[in-house]
N, C-alpha and C positions, 0 to 999 in steps of 0.2 A: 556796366551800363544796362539801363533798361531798356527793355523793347525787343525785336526780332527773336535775337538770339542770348534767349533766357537761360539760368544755368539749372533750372529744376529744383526739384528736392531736395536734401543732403543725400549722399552717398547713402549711410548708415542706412538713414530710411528707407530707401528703396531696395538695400538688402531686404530692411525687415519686412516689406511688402510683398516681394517677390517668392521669400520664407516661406509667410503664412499662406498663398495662393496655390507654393507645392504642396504642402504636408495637406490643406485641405484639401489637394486633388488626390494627393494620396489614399488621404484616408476614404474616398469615397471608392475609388480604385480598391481598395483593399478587401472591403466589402464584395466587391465581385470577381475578383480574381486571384489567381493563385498566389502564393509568394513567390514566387521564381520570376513572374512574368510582372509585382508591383516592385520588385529591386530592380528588372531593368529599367521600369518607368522610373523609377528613381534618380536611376546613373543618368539619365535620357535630360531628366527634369535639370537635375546641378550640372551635365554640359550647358544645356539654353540658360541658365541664371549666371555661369559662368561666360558666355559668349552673351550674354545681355552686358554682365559687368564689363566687359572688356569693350564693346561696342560705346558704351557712356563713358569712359574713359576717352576712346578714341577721338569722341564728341564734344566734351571738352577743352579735349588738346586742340581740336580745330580750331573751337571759339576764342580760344584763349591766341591762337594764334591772329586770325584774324582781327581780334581787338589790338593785339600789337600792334600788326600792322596799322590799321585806319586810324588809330589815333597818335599816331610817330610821326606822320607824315606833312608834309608842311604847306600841301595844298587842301582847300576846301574841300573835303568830299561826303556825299550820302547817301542814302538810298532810299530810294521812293517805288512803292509799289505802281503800277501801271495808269493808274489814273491819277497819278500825281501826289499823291499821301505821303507825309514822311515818313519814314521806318527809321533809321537811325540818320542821327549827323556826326561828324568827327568833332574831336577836341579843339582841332584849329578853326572849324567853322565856328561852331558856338562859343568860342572866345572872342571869334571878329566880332560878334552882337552883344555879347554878355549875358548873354542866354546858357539854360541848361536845356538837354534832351528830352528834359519830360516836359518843358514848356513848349516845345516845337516838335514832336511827335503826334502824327493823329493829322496834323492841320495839312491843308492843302497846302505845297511848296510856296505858289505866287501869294499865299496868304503870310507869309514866314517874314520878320523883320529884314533878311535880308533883299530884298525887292523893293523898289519903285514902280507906283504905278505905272511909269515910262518904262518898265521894261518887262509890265505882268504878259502881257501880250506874246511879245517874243518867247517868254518862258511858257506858255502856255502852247504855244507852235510846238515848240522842241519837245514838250512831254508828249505831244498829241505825236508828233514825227518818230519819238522815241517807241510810244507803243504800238507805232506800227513797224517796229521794228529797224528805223532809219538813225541813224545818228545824227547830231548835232553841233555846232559851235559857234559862240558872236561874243562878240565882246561887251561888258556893260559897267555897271560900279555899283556896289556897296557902300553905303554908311555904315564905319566902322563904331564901335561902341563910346569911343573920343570924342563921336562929331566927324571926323576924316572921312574924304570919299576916296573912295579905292577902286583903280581900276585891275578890272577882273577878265582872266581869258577866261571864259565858260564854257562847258562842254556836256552833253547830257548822250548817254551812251546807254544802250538798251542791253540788258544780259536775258538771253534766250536758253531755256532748255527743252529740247522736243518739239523745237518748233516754235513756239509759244515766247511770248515776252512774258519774263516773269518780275524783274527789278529794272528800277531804272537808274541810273548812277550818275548824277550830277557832279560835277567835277569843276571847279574853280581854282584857276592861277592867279595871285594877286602879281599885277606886272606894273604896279604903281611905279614912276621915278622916284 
């Protein structure tokens, strides 16, 4: 999926970047210092390209986790930076619209096919509530991509690090009968 959490480069290629940025620091190294002292820059250089590789590795695995999860799960969820912007939506949200991610990414939530004007209000409370760090929940409905309205437990939940509201995490139960 697009957005947030992008996967970069190819691998390959950022070897070969990271290659070319040694040996050119080498070589300018080499010009002014001894040889004893550009081989340990050297060892020095392929640990950090070697704990860069393994750090992008680790990074991926996260991502790759993450996407597991968010998109398995069988409730609504997304993430929205603090003023209300989509960052990413799940597979089950944007199936209830028929929507993809890059159509609903960027836009303000209450602007999102899933909302009624009956209920931009309240979503705009709970994002406002969210970023300041309160959490949220009310019940509302969705038109789903059929035409069906769907009733929705809704929850909007602030993730802080250092203090700070950094994502905000809309969360939808469809508890239709």
């Amino acid at each position: 999926a697009n957005g947030l959490l992008s996967h970069g480069p190819p691998r390959t290629l950022l070897v070969v970047q990271v290659s070319i940025a040694i040996f050119a620091s080498l070589m300018i190294v080499s010009a002014v210092v001894p040889a004893s002292m550009a081989g340990k820059a050297f060892e020095e250089s392929e640990d950090a390209r070697l704990a860069l590789l393994d750090a992008r590795e680790k990074t991926q695995k996260a991502h790759m986790a993450f996407d597991a999860v968010f998109d398995q799960v069988f409730e609504l969820v997304g993430l929205l930076d603090p003023t209300g912007k989509v960052l990413r939506a799940n597979a089950t949200s944007l199936n209830l619209i028929g929507a993809t991610e890059s159509q609903i990414v960027g836009q303000y939530f209450w602007d999102t096919p899933w909302w009624s004007e009956d209920d931009k209000n309240a979503l705009r409370e709970a994002i406002n509530r969210g970023a300041r760090g309160e959490r949220s929940r009310f019940k509302t409905h969705h038109v789903d991509k059929a035409g069906k309205r769907r009733a929705i437990d809704f929850s909007m939940t602030p993730y802080m690090s250092a203090g700070e509201v950094v994502y905000l995490i809309p969360e939808g139960r469809d508890i239709t009968d």
